[in-house]
C-alpha positions in Angstrom: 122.8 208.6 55.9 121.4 211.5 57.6 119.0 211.5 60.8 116.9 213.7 61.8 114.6 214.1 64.9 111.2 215.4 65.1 109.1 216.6 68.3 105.2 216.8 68.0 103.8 219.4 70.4 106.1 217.8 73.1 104.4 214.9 73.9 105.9 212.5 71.1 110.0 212.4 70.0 110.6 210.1 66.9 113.1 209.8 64.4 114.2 209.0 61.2 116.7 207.9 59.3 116.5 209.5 55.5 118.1 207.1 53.1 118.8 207.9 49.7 116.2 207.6 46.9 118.5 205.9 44.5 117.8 202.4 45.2 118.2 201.5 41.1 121.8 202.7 41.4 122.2 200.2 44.9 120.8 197.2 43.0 123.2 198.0 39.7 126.4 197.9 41.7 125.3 194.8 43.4 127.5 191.6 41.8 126.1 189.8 39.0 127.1 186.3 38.7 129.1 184.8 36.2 126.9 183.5 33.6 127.4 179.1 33.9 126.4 176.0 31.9 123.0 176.1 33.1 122.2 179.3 31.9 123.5 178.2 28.6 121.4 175.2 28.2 118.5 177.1 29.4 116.1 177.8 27.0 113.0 175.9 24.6 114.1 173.3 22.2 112.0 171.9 19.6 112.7 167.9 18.2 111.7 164.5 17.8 111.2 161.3 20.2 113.9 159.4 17.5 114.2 155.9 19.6 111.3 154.5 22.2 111.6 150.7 23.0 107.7 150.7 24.3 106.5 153.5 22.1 106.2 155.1 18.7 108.9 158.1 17.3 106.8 161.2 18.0 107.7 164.4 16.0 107.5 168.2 17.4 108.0 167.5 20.8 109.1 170.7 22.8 111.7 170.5 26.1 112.5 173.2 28.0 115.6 173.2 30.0 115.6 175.5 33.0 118.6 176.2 34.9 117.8 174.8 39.0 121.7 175.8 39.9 124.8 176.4 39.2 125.4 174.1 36.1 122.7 171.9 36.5 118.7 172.0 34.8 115.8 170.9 35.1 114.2 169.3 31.7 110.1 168.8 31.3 108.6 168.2 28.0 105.2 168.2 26.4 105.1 164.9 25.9 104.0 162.8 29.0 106.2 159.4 27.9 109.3 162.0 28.7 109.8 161.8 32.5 110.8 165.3 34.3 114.8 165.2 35.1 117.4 166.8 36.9 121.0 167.1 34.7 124.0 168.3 36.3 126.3 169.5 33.6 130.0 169.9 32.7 131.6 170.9 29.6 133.7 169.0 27.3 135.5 171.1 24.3 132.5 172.7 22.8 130.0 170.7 24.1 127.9 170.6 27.6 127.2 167.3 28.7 125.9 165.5 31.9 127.9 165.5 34.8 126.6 161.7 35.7 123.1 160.2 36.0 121.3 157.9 34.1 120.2 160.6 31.5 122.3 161.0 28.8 123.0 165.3 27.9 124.8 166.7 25.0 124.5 170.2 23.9 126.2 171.0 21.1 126.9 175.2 21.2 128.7 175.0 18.1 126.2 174.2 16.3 123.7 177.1 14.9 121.1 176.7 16.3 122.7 174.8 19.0 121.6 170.9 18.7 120.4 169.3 21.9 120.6 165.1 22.4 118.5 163.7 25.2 118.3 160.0 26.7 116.0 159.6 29.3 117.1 157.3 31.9 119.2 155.6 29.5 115.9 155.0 27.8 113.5 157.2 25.2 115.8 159.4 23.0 115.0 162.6 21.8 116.9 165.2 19.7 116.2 168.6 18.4 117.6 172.3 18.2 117.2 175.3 20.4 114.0 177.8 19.0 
């Protein structure tokens, strides 16, 4: 870093310090995190409401999982019978599933494109596949 020091007319002193201009070459070396199960499971996911005890099956039904933390997401829906949830994830084989909680998770990455299995609170399944 250079400084230099500038006097106006001998009434003012001020400096500066001159910092490089190549901020996009600062921001590139900066770490990037290691990509977890949360960013996997992020994404859209289009499916079908396949078991409700007080409701009808309801087709086309779109979730999105959006990664809150490291392995955990945060799925809403379109569909207002499909309460907003909070899934902490771990990974068993090829599969991410919940960590614990009442909703059930299973993502199946093997699958192409990868099949996600939701039950709500232990209550209103859905299934579908990542768009």
């Amino acid at each position: 870093m250079q400084r230099r020091t500038f006097i106006c007319g001998g009434l003012c002193v001020w400096s500066a310090a001159l910092l490089p201009l190549s901020t996009a070459t600062a921001q590139s070396d900066a770490p990037k995190r290691k990509p977890d199960l949360g960013d996997v499971a992020q994404g859209t996911y289009v499916g079908d409401v396949i078991s409700d005890p007080t409701g009808a099956s309801k087709n086309d039904v779109t979730l999105t999982a959006t990664r809150i933390g490291v392995n955990r997401v945060q799925i809403t829906s379109d569909y207002a019978r499909l309460p907003t949830v909070e899934v902490p994830l771990t990974s068993a084989m090829d599969k991410s599933v919940q960590a614990r909680g009442t909703t059930t998770f299973l993502l199946d990455r093997s699958k192409r494109p990868p099949r996600l299995d939701v039950s709500f609170l232990n209550e209103v399944s859905w299934a579908g596949t990542k768009q």
